[in-house]
C-alpha angles and dihedrals in degrees: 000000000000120000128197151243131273095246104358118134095280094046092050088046094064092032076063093052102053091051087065104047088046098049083044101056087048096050096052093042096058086054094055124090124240097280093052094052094054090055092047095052085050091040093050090043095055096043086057088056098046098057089050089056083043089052089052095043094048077054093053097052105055093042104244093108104130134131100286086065101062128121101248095111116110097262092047091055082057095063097069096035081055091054104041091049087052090055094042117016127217148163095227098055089024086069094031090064087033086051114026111022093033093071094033091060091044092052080056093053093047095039109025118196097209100064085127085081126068107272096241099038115107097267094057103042091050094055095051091049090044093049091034080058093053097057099042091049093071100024084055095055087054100046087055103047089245089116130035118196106244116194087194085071091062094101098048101049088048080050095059090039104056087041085064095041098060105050075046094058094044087051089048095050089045100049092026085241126149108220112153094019085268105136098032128020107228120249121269094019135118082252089062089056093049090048083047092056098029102023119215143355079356087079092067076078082060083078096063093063087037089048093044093046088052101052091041082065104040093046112032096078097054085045085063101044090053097054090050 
């Protein structure tokens, strides 16, 4: 079965499509009232769980489960960070999913790893919603005040991931798997540049600028806001 092209017309189209159901979810969640903002954040965390359980089971099913498919990527990790802050809301985990898996999910979108399958099979299909829902959940919380970007947060957010990147890398090492992208930078990305200039493993210090120029984005206007 035929795949398809990083930004080719079925790839923008989708692209497209995610735009929308994203914009959509965060402009019905700033209309609704405190209460309804607490069950859509539980509604739109579980959803997100619930498509990673839907991902492992179709798996299962046809009998390719194995270790490379768990969920220990960066955006699988957000999953549960995703469900667990809709349960329990905080400041700490609220700006580590704003900060860290936002743009992570949006890199996936951009520059999908699964381009081997047809655009509009299940696979597929299941990987743009799941990452299209990591990105609304915490658009969502800032667009309706529910979260605020703190910078002060920075350090601990750099803290947790890298508490999740380590234990990846070991399993990584040890499976000869790539979560992460700990063990091989993937083709066409800004990783790939970095591995071309310090070889490897010298381009995992590529994520601090790509991590710095993030959060320069993400934060500096609310910096700013915050100053006026």
């Amino acid at each position: 079965m035929a795949g398809f092209e990083w930004f080719g017309a079925e790839h923008l189209l989708v692209l497209a499509l995610c735009a929308l159901i994203i914009s959509a979810i965060c402009l019905a969640y700033r209309r609704l009232g405190t209460r309804g903002k607490a069950c859509t954040r539980v509604a739109l965390g579980s959803a997100i769980l619930l498509c990673e359980i839907a991902r492992i089971i179709y798996y299962i099913l046809i009998g390719s489960m194995s270790v490379y498919f768990l969920p220990l990527h960066l955006c699988g990790l957000a999953v549960f960070f995703c469900f667990y802050h809709s349960l329990r809301p905080s400041e700490a985990v609220g700006n580590l999913i704003y900060g860290t898996f936002m743009p992570g999910a949006l890199c996936a979108l951009l520059m999908p790893d699964w381009t081997d399958y047809p655009i509009f099979c299940f696979r597929s299909v299941l990987g743009f919603l799941v990452h299209a829902l990591l990105i609304a959940y915490p658009l969502m919380l800032v667009c309706g005040g529910t979260l605020r970007p703190n910078v002060k947060k920075l350090p601990q957010c750099f803290g947790i991931l890298l508490c999740c990147a380590v234990p990846v890398y070991i399993f990584d090492r040890i499976f000869s798997a790539n979560y992460m992208y700990l063990l091989q930078p993937l083709e066409g990305t800004p990783l790939s540049f970095f591995a071309s200039l310090w070889g490897n493993p010298g381009y995992l210090l590529g994520y601090l600028p790509m991590l710095a120029a993030v959060w320069l984005v993400l934060y500096l206007p609310f910096l700013r806001t915050k100053n006026k």
